[in-house]
C-alpha atoms as an extended CHARMM CRD file, in Angstrom:
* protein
*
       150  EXT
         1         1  UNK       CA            -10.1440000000       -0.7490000000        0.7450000000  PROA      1               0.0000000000
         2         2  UNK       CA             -9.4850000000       -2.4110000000        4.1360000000  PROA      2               0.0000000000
         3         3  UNK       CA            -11.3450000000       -5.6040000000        5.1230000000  PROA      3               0.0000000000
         4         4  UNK       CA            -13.7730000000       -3.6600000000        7.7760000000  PROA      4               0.0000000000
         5         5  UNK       CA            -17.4180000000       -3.1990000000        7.9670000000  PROA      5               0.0000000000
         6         6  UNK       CA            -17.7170000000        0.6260000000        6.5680000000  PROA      6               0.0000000000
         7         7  UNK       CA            -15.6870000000       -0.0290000000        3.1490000000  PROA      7               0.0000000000
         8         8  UNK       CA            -17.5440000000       -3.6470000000        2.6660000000  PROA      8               0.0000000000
         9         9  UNK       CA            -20.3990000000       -1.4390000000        1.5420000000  PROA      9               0.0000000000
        10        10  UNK       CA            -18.3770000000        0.0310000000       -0.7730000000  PROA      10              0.0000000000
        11        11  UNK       CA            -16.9150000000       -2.8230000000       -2.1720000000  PROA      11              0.0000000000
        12        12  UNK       CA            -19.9670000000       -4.7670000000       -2.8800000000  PROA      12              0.0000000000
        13        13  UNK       CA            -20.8020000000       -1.5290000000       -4.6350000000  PROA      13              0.0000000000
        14        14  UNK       CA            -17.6880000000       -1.4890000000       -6.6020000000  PROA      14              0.0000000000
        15        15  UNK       CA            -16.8100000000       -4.6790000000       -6.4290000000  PROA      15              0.0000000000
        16        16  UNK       CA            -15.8820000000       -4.6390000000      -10.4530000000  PROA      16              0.0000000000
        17        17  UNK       CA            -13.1860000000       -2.3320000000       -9.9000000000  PROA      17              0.0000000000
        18        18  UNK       CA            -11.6900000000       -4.3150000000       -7.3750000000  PROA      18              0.0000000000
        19        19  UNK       CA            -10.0780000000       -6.4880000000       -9.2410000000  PROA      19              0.0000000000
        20        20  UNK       CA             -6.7560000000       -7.4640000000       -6.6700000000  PROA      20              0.0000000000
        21        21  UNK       CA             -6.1570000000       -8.5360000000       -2.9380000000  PROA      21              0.0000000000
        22        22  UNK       CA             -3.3790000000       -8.1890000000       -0.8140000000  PROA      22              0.0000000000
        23        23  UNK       CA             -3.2070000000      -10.7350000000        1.6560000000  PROA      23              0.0000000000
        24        24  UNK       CA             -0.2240000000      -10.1750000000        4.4430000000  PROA      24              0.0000000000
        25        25  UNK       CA              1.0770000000      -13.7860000000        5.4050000000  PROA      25              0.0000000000
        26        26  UNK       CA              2.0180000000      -13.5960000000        8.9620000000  PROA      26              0.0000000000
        27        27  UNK       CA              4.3620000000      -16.4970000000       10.6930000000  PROA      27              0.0000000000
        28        28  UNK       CA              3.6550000000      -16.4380000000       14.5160000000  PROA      28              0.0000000000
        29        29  UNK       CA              6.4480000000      -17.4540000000       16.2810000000  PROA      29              0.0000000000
        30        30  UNK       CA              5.5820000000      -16.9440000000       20.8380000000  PROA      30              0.0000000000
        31        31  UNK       CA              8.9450000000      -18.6870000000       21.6040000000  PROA      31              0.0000000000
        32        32  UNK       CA             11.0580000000      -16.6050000000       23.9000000000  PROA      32              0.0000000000
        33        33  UNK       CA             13.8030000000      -16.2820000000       20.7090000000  PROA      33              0.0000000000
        34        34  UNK       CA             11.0170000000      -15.8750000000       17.6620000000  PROA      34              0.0000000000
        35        35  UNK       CA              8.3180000000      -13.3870000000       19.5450000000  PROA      35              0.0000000000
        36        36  UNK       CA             10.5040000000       -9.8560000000       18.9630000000  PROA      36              0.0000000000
        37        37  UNK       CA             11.0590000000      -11.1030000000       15.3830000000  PROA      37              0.0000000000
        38        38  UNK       CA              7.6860000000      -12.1880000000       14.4300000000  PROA      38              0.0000000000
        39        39  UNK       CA              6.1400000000       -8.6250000000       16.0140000000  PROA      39              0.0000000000
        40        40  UNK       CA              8.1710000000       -6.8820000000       14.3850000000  PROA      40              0.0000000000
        41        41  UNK       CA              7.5560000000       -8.7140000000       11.1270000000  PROA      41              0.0000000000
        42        42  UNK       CA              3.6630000000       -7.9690000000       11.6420000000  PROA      42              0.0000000000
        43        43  UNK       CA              4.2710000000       -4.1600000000       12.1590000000  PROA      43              0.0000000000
        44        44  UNK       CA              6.6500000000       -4.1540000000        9.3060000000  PROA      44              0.0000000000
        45        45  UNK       CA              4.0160000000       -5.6320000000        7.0200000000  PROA      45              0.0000000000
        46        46  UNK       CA              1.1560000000       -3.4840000000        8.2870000000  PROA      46              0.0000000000
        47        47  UNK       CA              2.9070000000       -0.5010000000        7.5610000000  PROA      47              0.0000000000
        48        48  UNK       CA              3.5450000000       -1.6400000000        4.1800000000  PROA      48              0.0000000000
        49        49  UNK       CA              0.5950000000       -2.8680000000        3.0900000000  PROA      49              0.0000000000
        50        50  UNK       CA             -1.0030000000        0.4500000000        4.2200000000  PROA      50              0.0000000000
        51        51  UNK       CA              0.5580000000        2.2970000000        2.0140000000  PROA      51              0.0000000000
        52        52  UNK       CA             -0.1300000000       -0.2640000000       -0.7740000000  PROA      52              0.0000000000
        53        53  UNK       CA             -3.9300000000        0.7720000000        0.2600000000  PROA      53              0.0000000000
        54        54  UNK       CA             -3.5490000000        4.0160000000        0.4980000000  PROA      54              0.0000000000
        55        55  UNK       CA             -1.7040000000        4.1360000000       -2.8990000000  PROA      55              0.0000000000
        56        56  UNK       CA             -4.6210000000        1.5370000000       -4.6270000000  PROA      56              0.0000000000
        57        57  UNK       CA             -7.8330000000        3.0220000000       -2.9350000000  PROA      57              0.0000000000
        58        58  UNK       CA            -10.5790000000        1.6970000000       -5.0230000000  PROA      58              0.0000000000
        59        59  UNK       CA             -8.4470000000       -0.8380000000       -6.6100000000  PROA      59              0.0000000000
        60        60  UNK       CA             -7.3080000000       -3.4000000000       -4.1530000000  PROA      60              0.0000000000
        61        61  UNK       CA             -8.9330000000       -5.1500000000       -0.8430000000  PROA      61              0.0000000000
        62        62  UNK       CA             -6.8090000000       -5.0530000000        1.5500000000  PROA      62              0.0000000000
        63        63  UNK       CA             -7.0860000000       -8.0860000000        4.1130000000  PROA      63              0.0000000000
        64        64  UNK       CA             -5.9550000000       -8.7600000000        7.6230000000  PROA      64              0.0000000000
        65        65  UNK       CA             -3.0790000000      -10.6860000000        7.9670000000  PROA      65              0.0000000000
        66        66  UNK       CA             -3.5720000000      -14.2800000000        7.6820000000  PROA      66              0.0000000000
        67        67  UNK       CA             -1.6690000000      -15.5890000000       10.7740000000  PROA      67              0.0000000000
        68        68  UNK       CA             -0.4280000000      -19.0290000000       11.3450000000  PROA      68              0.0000000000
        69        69  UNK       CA              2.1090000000      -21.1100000000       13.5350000000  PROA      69              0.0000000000
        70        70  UNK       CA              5.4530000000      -22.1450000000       12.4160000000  PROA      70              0.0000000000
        71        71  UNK       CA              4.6130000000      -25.4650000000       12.0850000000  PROA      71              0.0000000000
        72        72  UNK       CA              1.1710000000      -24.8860000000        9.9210000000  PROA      72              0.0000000000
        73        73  UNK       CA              0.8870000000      -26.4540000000        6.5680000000  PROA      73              0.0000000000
        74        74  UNK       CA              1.3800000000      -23.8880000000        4.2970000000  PROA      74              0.0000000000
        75        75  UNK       CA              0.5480000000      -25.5650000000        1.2170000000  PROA      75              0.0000000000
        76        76  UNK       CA             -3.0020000000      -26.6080000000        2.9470000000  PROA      76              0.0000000000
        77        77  UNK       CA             -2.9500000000      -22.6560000000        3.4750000000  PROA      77              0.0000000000
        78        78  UNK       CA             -2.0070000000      -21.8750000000       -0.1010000000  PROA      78              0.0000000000
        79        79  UNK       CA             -5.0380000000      -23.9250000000       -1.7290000000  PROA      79              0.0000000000
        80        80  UNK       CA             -7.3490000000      -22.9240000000        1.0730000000  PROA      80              0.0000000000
        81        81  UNK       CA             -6.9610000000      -19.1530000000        0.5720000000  PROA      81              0.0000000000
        82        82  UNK       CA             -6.3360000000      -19.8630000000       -3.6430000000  PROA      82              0.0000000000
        83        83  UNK       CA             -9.5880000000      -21.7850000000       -3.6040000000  PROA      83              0.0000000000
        84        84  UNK       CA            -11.6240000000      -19.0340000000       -1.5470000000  PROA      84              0.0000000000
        85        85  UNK       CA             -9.9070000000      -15.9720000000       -4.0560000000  PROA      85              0.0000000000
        86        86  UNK       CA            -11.0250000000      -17.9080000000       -7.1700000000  PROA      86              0.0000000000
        87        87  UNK       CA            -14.4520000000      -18.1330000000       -5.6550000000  PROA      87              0.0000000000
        88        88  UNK       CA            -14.6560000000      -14.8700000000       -4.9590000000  PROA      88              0.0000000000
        89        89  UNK       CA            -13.7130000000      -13.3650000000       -8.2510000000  PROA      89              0.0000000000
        90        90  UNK       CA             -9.9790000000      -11.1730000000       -8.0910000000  PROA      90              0.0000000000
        91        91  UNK       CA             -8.1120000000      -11.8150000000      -10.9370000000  PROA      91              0.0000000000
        92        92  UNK       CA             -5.1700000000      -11.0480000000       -8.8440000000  PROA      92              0.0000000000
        93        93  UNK       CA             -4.0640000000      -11.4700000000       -5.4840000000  PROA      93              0.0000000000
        94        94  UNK       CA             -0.5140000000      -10.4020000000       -3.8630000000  PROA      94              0.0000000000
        95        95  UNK       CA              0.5710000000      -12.1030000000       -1.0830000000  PROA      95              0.0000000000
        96        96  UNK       CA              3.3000000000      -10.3250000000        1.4930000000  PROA      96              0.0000000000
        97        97  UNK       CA              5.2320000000      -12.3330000000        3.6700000000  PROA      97              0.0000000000
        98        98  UNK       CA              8.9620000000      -11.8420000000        5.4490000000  PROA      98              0.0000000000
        99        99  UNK       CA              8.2230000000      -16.4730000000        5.7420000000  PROA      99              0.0000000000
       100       100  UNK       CA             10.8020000000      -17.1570000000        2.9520000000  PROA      100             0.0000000000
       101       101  UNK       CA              9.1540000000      -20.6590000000        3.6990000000  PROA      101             0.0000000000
       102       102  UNK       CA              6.0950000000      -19.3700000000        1.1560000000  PROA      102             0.0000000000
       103       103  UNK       CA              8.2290000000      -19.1230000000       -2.2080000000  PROA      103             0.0000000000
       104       104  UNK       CA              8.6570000000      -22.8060000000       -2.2140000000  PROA      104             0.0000000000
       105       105  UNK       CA              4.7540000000      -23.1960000000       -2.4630000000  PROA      105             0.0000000000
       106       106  UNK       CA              4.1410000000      -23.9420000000       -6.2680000000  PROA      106             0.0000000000
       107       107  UNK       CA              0.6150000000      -23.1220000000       -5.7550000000  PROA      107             0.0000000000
       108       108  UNK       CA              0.5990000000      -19.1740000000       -5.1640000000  PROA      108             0.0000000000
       109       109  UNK       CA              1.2550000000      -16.9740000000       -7.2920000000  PROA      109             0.0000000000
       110       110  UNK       CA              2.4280000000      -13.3390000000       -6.7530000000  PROA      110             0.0000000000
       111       111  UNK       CA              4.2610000000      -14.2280000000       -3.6990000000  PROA      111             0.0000000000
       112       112  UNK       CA              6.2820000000      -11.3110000000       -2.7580000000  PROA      112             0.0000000000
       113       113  UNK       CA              8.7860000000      -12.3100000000       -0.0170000000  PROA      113             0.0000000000
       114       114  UNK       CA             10.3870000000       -9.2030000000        1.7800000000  PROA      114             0.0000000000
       115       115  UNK       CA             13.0910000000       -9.5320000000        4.2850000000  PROA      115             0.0000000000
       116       116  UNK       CA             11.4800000000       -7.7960000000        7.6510000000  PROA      116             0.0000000000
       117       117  UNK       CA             13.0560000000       -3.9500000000        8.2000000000  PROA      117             0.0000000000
       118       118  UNK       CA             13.1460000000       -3.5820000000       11.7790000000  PROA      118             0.0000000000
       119       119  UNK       CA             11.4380000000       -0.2820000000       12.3230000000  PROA      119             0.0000000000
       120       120  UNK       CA             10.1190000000       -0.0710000000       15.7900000000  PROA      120             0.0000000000
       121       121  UNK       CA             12.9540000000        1.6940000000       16.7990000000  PROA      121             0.0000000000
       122       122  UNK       CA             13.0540000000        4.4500000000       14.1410000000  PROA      122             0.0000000000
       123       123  UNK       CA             11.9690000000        8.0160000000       14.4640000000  PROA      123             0.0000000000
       124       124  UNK       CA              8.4700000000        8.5380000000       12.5580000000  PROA      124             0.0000000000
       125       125  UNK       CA             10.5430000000       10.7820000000        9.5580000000  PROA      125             0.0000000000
       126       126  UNK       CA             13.0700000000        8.0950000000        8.7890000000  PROA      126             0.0000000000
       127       127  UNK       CA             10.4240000000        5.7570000000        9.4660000000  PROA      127             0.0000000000
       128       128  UNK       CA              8.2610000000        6.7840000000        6.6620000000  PROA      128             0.0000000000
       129       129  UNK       CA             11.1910000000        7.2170000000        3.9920000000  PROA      129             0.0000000000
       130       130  UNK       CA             12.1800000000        3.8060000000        4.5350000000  PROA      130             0.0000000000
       131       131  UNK       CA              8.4730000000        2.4980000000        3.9020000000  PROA      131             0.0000000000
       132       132  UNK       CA              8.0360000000        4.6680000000        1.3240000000  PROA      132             0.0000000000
       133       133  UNK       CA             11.2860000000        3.2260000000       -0.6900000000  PROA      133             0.0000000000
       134       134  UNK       CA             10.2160000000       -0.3830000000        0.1160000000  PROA      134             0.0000000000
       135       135  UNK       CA              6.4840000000        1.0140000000       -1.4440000000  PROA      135             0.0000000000
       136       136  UNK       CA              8.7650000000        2.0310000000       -4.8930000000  PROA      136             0.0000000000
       137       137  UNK       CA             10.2890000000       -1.5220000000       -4.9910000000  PROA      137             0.0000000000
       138       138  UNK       CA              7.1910000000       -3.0520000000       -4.7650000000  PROA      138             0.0000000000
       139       139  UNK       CA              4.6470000000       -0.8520000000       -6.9930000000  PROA      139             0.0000000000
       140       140  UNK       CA              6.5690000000       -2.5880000000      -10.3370000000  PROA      140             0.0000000000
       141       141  UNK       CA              5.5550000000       -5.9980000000       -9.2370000000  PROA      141             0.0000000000
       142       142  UNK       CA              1.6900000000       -4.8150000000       -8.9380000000  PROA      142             0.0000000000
       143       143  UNK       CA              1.6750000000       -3.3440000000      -12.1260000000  PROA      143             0.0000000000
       144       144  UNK       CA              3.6070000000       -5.6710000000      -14.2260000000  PROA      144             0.0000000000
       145       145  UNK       CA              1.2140000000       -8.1780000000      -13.3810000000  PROA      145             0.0000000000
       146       146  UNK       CA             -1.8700000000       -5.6940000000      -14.0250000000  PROA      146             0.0000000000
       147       147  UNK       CA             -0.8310000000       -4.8170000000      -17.3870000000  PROA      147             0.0000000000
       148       148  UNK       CA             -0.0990000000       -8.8360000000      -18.1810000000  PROA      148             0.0000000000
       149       149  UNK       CA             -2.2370000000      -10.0050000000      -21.1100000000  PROA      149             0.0000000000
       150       150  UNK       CA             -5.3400000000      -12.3550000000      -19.9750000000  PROA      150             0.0000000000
């Protein structure tokens, strides 16, 4: 389910099913060197994490990426958005990042660091294998740590 206004209804409805989050971490770099990169970091992760949805429908909550400046405290991030996931009740939350700065944070779990594919430039047909073999590397991660004794 995506974080928008029509599936909300259906998660509060099914919200015991929904046991996971995906939260895309999103470093936004305007400088004239970082703004290419971190754009096409954000469309790289957006296409990814749509196909995580697509593939976990009824499983997962799929949120908007969580955006922040270089310079933002990530661990104050980390126990911010750990705090407000415990609250709410997922036993599991993924988050996505191509910020290799996020696997030093102790705090998070299921970090899954992915070095950004640059695919603005590729035709749709290539475009979509590619995602689709980044969606096989990533599909063990999720359910390894579904199927991990509580």
């Amino acid at each position: 389910m995506y974080f928008v206004g029509k599936d909300m209804d259906q998660y509060i409805q099914q919200k015991e099913y929904v046991d996971t989050a995906i939260v895309p971490l999103l470093e936004v770099d305007l400088s004239a060197e970082g703004i290419k990169r971190s754009a096409g970091a954000s469309e790289y992760l957006q296409s990814l994490t749509a196909l995580l949805e697509k593939q976990f429908k009824g499983r997962i909550l799929l949120l908007p990426p969580i955006s922040y400046a270089k310079k933002a405290n990530r661990e104050r991030i980390a126990d911010e958005l750990s705090e407000e996931f415990k609250s709410a009740g997922f036993k599991h939350v993924f988050y996505l990042t191509t910020d290799v700065a996020w696997r030093t944070i102790e705090s998070l779990e299921n970090v899954l660091w992915l070095p950004a594919i640059p695919i603005e430039h590729m035709d749709q047909k290539f475009r979509n294998s590619v995602m689709e073999d980044q969606l096989r590397q990533v599909l063990p991660l999720f359910t390894k740590e579904w199927t991990k004794p509580s």
